[in-house]
N, C-alpha and C positions, 0 to 999 in steps of 0.2 A: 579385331579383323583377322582373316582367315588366311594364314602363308601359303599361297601357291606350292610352296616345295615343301611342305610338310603332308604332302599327297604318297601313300604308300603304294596306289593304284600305279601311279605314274613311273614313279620308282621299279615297281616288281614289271610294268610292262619292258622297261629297257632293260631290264637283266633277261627279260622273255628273248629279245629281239638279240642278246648279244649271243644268247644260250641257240637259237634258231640257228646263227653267224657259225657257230664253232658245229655245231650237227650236221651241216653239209659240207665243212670242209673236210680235210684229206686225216686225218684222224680217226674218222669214224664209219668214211666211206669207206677206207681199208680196211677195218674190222669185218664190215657185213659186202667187201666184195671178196667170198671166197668161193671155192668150188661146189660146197655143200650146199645141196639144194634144202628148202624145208619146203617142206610135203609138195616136193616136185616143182617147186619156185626158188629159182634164184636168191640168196638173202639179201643182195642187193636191191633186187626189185621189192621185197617184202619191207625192208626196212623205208623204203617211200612209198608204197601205199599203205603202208601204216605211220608213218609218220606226218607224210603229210595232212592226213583228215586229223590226225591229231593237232598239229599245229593248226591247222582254221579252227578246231573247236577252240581252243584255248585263246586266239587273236576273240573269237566271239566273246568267252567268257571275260575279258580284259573287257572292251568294247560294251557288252551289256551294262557291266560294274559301274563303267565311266561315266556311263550314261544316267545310272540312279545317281550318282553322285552329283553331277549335273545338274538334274533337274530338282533334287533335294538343297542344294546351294542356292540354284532360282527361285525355288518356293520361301528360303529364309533373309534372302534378299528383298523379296515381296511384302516378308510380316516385318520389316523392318520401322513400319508406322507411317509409312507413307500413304496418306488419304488422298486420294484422288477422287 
């Protein structure tokens, strides 16, 4: 039988979710709020609109994975010999 918590998907998703936690706290928003603009933008603003499309692709790519894994666990549940 299959451990639940022997999931690595699941796993790397809450290190995603705690690493998300610490990127918008005050650590790093003080790094990219400085005066210097890049190419005429704010690094404050550049560091969220670049990070946040970053972080939806990566929730998706979690999400996708979870998904195969899913529906690859219901298909070996299925051959498990059960005739109906």
């Amino acid at each position: 039988m299959h451990d639940p918590h022997e999931n690595p998907i699941k796993e790397a998703w809450v290190l995603c979710v705690i690493l998300g936690l610490i990127m918008i706290n005050f650590p790093f928003i003080h790094i990219f709020n400085n005066s210097r603009p890049v190419f005429g933008i704010p690094g404050l603003v550049l560091y969220f609109f670049i990070g946040w499309p970053v972080s939806i692709v990566v929730i998706w790519l979690f999400v996708h994975q979870m998904g195969k894994k899913t529906s690859f666990q219901e298909d070996d549940a299925d051959d498990d010999g059960d005739e109906r």
